[in-house]
C-alpha positions as CSV (number, residue, x, y, z in Angstrom):
1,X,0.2,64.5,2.3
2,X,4.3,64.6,1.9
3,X,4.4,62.3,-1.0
4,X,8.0,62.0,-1.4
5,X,8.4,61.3,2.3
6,X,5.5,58.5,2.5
7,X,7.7,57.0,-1.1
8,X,10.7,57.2,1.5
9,X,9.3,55.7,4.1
10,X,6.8,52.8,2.2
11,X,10.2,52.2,0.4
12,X,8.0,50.7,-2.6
13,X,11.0,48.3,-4.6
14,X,9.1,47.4,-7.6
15,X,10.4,49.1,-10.7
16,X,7.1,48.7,-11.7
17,X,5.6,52.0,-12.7
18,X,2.1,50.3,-12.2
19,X,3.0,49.0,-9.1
20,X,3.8,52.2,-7.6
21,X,1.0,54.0,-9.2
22,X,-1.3,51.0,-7.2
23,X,0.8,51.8,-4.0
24,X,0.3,56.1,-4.4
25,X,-3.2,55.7,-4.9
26,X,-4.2,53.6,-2.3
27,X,-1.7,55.7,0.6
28,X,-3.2,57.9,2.6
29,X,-0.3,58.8,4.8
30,X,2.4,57.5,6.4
31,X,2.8,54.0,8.3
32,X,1.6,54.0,11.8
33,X,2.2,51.0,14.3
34,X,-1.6,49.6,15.0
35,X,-2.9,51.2,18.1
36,X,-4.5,47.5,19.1
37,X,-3.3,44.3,18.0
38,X,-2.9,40.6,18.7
39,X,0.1,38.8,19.5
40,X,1.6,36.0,17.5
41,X,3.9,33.1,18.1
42,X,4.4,32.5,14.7
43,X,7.2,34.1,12.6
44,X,6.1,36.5,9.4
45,X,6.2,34.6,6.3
46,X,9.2,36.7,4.5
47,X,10.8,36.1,1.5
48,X,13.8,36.0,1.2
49,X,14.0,33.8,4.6
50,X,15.7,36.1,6.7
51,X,14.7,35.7,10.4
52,X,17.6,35.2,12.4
53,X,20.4,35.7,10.0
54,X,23.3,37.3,10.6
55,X,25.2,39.9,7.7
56,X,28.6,41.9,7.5
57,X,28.1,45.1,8.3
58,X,29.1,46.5,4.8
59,X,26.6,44.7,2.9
60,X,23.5,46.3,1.3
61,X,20.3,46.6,2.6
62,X,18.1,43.1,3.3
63,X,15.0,44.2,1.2
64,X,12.1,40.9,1.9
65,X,8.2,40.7,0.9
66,X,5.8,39.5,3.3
67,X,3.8,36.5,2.5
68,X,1.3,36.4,5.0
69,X,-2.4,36.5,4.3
70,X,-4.0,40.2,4.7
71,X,-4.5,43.5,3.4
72,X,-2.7,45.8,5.4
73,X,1.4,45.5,6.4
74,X,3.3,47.4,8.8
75,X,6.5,46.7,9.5
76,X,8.9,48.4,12.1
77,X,13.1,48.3,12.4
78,X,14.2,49.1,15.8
79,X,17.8,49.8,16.2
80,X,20.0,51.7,18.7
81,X,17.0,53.2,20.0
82,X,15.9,54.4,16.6
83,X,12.7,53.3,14.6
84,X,11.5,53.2,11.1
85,X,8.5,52.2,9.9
86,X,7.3,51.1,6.3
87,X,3.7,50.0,5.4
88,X,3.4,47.5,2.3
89,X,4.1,43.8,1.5
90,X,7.7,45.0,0.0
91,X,10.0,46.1,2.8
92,X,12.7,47.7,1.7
93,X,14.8,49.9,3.8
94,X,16.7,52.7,1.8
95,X,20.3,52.8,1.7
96,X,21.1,55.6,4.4
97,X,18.4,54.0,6.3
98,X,20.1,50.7,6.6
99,X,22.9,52.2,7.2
100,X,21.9,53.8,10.4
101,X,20.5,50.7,11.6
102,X,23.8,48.5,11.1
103,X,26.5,51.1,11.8
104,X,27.7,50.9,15.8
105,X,24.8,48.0,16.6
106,X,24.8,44.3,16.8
107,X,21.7,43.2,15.8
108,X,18.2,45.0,14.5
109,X,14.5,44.0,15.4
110,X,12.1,43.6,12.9
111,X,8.6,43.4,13.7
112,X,5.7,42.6,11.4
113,X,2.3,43.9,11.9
114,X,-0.3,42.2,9.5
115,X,-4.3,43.7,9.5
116,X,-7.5,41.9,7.5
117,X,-11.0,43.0,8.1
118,X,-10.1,45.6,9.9
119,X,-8.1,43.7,12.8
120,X,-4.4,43.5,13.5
121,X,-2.2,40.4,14.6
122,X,1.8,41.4,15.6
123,X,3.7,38.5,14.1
124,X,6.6,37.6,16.6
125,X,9.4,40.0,16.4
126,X,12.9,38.7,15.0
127,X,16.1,39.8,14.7
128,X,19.0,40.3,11.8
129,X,22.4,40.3,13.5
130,X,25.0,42.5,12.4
131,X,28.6,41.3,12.7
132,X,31.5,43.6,12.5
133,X,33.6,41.1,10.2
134,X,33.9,43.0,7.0
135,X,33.0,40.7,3.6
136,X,34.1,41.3,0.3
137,X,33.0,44.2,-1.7
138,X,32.4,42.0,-4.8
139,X,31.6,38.7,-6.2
140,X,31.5,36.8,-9.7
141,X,29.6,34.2,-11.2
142,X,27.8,33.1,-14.3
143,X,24.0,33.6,-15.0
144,X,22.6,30.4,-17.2
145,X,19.1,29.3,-18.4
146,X,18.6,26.1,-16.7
147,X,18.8,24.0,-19.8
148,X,21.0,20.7,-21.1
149,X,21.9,22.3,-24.3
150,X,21.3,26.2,-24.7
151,X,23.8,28.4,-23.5
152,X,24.3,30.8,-26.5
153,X,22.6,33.8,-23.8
154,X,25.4,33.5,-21.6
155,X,27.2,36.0,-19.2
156,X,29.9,36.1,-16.6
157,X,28.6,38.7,-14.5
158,X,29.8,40.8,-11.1
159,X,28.1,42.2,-8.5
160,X,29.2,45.2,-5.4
161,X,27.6,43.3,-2.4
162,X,27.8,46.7,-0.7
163,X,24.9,48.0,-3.2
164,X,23.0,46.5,-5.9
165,X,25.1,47.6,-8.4
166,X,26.0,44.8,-11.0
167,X,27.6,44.5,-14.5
168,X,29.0,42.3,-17.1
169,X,32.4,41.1,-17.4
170,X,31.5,39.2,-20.7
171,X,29.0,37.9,-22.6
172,X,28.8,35.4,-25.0
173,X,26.7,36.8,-27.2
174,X,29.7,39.6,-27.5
175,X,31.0,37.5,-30.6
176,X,28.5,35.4,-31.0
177,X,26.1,35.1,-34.1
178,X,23.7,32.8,-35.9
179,X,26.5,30.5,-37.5
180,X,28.9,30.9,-34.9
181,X,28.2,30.0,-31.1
182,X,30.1,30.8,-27.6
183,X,30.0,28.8,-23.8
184,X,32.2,31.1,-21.8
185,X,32.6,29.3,-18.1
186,X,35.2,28.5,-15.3
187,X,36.1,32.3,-14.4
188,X,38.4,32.5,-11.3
189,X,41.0,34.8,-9.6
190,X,44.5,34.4,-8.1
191,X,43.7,35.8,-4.3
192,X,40.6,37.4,-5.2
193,X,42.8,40.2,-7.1
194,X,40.2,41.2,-9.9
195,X,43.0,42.2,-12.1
196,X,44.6,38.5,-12.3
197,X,41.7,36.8,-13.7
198,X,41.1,33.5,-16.4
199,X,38.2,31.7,-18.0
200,X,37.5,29.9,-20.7
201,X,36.0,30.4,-23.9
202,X,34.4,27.0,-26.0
203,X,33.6,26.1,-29.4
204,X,33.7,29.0,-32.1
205,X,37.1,31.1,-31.4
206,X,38.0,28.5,-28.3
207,X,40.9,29.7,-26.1
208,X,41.7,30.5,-22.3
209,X,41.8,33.8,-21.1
210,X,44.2,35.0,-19.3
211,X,44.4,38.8,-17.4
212,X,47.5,39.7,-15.2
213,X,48.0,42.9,-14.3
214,X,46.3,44.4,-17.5
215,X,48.0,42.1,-20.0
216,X,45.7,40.3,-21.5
217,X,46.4,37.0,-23.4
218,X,44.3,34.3,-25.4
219,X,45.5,31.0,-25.0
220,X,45.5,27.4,-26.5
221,X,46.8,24.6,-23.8
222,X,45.8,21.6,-26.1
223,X,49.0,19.6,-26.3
224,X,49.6,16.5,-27.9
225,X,51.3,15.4,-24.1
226,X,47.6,16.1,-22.4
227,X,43.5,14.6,-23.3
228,X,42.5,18.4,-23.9
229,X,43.1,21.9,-23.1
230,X,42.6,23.3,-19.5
231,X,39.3,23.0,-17.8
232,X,38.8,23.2,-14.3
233,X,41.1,26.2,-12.4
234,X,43.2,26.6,-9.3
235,X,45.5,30.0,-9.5
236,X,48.5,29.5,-7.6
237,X,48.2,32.1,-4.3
238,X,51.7,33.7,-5.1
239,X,53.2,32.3,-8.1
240,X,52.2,32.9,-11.7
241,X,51.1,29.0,-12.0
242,X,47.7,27.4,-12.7
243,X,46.7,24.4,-12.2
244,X,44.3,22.7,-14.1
245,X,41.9,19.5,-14.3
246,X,41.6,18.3,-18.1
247,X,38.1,16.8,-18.7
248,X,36.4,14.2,-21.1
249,X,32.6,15.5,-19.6
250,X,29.2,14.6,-20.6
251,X,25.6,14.8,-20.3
252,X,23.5,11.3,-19.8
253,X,19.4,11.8,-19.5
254,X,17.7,9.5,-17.2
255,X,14.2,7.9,-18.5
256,X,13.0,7.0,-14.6
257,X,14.9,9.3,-12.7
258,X,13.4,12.9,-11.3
259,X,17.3,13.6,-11.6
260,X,17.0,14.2,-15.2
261,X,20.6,14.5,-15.9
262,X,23.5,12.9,-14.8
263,X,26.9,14.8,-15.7
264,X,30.6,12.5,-15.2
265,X,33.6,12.8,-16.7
266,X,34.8,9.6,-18.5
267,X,38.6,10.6,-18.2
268,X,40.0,13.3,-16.3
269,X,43.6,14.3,-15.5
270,X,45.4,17.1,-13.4
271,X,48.3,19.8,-15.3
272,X,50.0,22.9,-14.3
273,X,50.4,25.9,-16.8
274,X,53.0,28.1,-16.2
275,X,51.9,31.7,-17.4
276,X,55.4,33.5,-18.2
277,X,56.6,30.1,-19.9
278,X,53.5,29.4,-21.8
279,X,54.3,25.5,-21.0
280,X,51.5,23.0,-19.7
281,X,53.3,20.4,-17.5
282,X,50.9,17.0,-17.3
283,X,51.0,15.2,-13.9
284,X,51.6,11.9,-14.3
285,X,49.0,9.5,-12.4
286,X,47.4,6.4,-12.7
287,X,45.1,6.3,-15.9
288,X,42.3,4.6,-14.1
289,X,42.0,7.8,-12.2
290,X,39.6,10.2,-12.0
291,X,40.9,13.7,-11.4
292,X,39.2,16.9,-10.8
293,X,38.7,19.9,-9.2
294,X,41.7,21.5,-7.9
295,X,42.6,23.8,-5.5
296,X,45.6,25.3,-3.6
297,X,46.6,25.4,-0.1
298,X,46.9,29.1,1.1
299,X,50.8,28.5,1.2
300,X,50.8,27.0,-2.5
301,X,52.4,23.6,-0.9
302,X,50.0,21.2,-1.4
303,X,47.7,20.9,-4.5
304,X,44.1,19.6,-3.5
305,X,42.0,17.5,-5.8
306,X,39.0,14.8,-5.7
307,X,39.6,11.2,-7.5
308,X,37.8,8.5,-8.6
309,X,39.8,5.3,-8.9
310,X,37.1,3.4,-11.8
311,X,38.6,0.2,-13.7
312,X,36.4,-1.5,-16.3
313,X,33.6,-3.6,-14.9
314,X,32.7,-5.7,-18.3
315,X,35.1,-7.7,-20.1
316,X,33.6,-7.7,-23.4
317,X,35.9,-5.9,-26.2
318,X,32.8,-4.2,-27.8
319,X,32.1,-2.3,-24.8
320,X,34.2,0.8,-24.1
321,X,35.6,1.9,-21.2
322,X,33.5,5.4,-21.4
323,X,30.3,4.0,-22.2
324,X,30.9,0.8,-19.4
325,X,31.5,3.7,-16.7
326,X,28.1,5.7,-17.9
327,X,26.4,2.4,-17.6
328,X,27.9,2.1,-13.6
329,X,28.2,5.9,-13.4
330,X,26.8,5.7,-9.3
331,X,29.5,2.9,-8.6
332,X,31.5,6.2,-9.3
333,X,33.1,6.8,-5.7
334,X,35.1,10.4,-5.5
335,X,37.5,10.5,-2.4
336,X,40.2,13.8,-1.8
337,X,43.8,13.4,-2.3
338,X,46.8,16.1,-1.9
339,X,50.2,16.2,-3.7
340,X,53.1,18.3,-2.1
341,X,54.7,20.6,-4.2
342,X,57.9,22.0,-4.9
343,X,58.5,25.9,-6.6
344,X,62.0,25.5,-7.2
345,X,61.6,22.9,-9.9
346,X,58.0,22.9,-10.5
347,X,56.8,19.4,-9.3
348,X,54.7,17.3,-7.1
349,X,55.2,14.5,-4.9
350,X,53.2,11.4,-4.4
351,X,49.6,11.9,-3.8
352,X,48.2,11.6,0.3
353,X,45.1,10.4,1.3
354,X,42.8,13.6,2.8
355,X,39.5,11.9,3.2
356,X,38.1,8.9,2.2
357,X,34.5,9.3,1.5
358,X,33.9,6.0,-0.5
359,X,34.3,4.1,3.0
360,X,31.0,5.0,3.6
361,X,29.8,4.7,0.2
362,X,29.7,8.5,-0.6
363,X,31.1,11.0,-3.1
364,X,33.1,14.5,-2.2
365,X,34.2,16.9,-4.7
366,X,35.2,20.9,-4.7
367,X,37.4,20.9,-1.6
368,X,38.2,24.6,-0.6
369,X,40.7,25.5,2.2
370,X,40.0,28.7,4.4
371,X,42.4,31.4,4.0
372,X,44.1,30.3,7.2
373,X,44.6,26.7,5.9
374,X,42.8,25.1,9.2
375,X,39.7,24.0,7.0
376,X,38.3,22.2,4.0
377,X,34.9,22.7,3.1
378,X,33.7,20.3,0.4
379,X,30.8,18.7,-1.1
380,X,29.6,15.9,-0.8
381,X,26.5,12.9,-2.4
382,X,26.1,9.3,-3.1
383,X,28.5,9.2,-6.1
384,X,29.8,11.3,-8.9
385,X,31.9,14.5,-8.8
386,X,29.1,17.0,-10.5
387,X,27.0,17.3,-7.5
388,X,24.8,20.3,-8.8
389,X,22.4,17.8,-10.5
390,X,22.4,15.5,-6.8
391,X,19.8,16.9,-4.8
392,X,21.3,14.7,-2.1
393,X,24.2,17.1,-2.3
394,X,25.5,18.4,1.2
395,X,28.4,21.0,2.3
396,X,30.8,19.1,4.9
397,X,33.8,20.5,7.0
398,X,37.4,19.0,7.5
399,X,39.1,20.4,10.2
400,X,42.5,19.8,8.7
401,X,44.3,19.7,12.1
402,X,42.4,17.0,14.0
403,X,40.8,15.3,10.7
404,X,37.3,15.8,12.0
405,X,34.6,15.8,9.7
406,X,30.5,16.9,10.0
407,X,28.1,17.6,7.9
408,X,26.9,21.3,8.1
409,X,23.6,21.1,8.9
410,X,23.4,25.2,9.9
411,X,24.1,25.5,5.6
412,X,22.1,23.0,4.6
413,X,18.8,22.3,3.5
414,X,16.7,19.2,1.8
415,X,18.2,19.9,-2.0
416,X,21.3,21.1,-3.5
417,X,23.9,22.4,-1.9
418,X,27.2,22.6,-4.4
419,X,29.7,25.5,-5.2
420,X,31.4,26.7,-2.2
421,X,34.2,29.8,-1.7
422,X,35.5,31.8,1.3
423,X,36.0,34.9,1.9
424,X,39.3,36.8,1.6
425,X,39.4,37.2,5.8
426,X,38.1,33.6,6.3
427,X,35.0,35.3,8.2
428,X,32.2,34.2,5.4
429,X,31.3,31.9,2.8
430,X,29.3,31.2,-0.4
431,X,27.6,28.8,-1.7
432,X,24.9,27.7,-4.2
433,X,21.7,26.5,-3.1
434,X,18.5,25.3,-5.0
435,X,16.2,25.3,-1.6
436,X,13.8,27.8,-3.2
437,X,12.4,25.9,-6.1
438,X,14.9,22.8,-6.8
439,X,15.6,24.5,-10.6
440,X,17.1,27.7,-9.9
441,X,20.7,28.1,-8.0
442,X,20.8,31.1,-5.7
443,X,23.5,32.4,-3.9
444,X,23.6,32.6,-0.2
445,X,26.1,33.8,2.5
446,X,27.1,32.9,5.7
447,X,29.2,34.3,8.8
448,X,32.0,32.1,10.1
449,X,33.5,31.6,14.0
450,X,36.6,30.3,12.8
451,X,35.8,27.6,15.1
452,X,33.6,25.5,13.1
453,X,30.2,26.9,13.3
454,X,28.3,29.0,10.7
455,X,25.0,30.7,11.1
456,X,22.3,30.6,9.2
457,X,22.6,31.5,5.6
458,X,20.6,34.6,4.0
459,X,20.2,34.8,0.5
460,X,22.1,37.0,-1.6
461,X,20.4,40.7,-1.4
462,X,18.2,42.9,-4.0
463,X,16.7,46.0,-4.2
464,X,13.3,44.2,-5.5
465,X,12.5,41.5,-3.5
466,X,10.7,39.4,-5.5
467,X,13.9,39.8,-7.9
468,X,14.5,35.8,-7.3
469,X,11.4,34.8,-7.9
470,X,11.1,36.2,-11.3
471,X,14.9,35.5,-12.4
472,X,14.7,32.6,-15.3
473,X,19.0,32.5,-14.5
474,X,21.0,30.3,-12.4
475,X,24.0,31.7,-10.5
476,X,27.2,29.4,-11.3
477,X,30.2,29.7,-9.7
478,X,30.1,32.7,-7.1
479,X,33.8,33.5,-6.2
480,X,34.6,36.6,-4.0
481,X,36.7,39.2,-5.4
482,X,38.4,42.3,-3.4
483,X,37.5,44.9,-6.3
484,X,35.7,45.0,-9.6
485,X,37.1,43.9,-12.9
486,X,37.9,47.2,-15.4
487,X,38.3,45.4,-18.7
488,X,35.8,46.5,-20.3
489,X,33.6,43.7,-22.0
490,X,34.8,44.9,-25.4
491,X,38.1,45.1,-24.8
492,X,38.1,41.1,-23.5
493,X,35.9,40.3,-26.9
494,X,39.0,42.2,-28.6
495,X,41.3,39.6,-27.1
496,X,38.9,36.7,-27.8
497,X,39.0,37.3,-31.2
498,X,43.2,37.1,-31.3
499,X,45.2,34.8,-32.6
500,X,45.8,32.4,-29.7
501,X,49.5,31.3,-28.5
502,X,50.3,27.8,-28.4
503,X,51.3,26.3,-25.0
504,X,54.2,24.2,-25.5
């Protein structure tokens, strides 16, 4: 028996040195389609779910376990008039093998063959579509426990979508210790250039990061013009401008709710920070609003945002204005707004009506415009603007020419659908999901017509399978990126630990 060829071709993922000791003792050669079988109308139970999906060409291989009841797997790829064959519950085609099925073809057949006691069944074939849009070689995002109040293991992490390849950008625990604790969070990217990057670091040695171009500054935006320092990100798409949403957030923990937690800001406000200037200009709105979430048009004319308008309900002096809203926290209505603005002196116009969602009683948040400024892509729930703890949370789509709006039922599924980003070519998306278990976020990605359609999502690919299932992390925030970022992790805990300059 060719033992290295029958390891190629069971393509056993587990980096489980039991596992594959299990799997070499119990081969006896390689995989063979059954001679006689039975036909199926049923799908193969695969995890992840990808039956029918359709990936980029350039992404890495779609590795999946089969969760169908037996003893014996077989499962063939049929490409371009090539086969390959693995035996096992783990699929998991090998780089160069993938490749050969994607290159020059549009879609690959997968068939499942599944034997107990000795007979076969052939589940019914399916196919993975291969589209010649290219995606992004790289994306970001933080990995958290799912937890209200530990976050001291915390890490803004990236990952090469075209392998498995992934590494840390920073940690908290980097100057972290038992006296002293970190929450690193809201990493983003001006044009998905890895080398003009921000986020922010809270509590012990609190400042904003800032990376352009390989200088490398720690900042400190509280003024005594704004209610805090700079949350909530938008980079500018040409000029070296930020804007920012300033929060008062916190946590309230429902008693008689399976939505344990309820997150709202209890004042929010919108600013730009000028990077060469070091200056923090406050936009002036109405103090009753709620303002969050920024985010650019591709031409950098028109600022995007969510707002709340939320006046005090009860009249009695001894109740506060933050704790009356907590108390009426889903009367909390989020519609989107723009504001025009102007380089030359660095302002913004009145706001603009984009879409009122609390006309029908509903919430949107994190609008996101494609790269060709002909959609927004938003989330949206019954009420509030932190939509990751709603599991009635849906994507939408604007169409930003005729001012259409559906509900994307291709993306969506019965829980949480939240954080959203395109692609750098328009062609693909990213959101975060909780279908699997309703605790953990997962990343999936999905191709775009540029029409208005997407197809279905596929999770975001491992080399082990089962890698999701065993995960204890959520993925927050997943933002495309054209390259990886070089600053080493050390070298940004170096910077942390500067003195900060003062915006003015």
């Amino acid at each position: 028996m060719n033992i290295m060829n029958n390891i190629i071709h069971r393509s056993v993922c587990r980096d489980s040195i039991a596992a594959l000791a299990i799997f070499l003792i119990a081969s006896c050669g390689k995989p063979k389609v059954p001679q006689q079988y039975a036909d199926s109308e049923q799908l193969p139970r695969v995890f992840p779910e990808y039956t029918g999906v359709t990936v980029p060409v350039n992404i890495a291989p779609l590795t999946f376990a089969i969760q169908d009841e037996g003893t014996d797997f077989v499962t063939r790829f049929t490409a371009g008039g090539q086969e390959w064959l693995f035996g096992g519950q783990d699929v998991c085609p090998a780089p160069k093998q993938w490749k050969q099925m994607v290159n020059g073809n549009d879609k690959v057949m997968v068939e499942v063959f599944v034997g107990q006691n000795g007979k076969w069944t052939r589940k019914a074939p399916f196919a993975i579509y291969v589209s010649s849009d290219p995606i992004d070689p790289y994306i970001s995002y933080r990995l958290i426990a799912p937890s209200y109040v530990t976050y001291e293991d915390l890490t803004i992490n990236q990952r090469c979508l075209e392998n498995y390849d992934e590494s840390l950008i920073y940690g908290n625990m980097s100057n972290s210790d038992e006296k002293d604790g970190q929450c690193i969070n809201c990493h983003a990217f001006q044009q998905y250039n890895p080398n003009r990057m921000q986020f922010h670091v809270r509590q012990w040695l609190g400042g904003t990061i800032i990376a352009y171009d390989g200088k490398v500054e720690r900042i400190d935006m509280k003024t005594g013009k704004t209610v805090g320092a700079g949350v909530y990100p938008a980079w500018h798409p040409t000029e070296k401008f930020i804007a920012y949403s300033t929060n008062h957030t916190g946590q309230s923990f429902h008693t008689n709710d399976n939505q344990k937690v309820e997150v709202q800001d209890t004042y929010s406000d919108l600013m730009l920070y000028d990077i060469d200037r070091h200056e923090v200009l406050p936009l002036e709105t109405d103090t009753n609003d709620l303002d969050c979430f920024p985010f650019w048009s591709p031409d950098g004319k028109y600022l995007y945002y969510c707002s709340a308008h939320y006046e005090k309900q009860d009249t009695a002096e001894a109740v506060s204005k933050e704790f009356d809203l907590i108390q009426h926290y889903k009367d909390v209505k989020y519609c989107l707004y723009r504001r025009p603005f102007t380089l030359k002196d660095r302002s913004f116009g009145e706001r603009e009506m984009v879409f009122d969602a609390a006309a029908d009683s509903m919430s949107a948040t994190l609008p996101r415009i494609s790269p060709d400024g002909r959609w927004l892509m938003f989330t949206m729930g019954g009420h509030g603007v932190f939509h990751i703890w709603h599991a009635d949370a849906d994507l939408y789509l604007l169409n930003l020419q005729s001012s259409e709006v559906r509900r994307l039922d291709e993306l969506n599924s019965d829980n949480v659908e939240s954080y959203h980003s395109w692609s750098s070519n328009g062609c693909w998306v990213i959101f975060s999901s909780r279908r699997t278990d309703g605790n953990f976020t997962r990343p999936y990605i999905a191709h775009f017509d540029g029409k208005g359609r997407f197809t279905k999502p596929f999770e975001l690919p491992q080399r082990n399978p089962r890698y999701h299932h065993e995960l204890l992390r959520s993925y927050n925030i997943p933002e495309f990126m054209t390259g990886p970022v070089t600053i080493r992790p050390q070298e940004l805990a170096s910077y942390v630990r500067k003195d900060s300059i003062k915006a003015k």
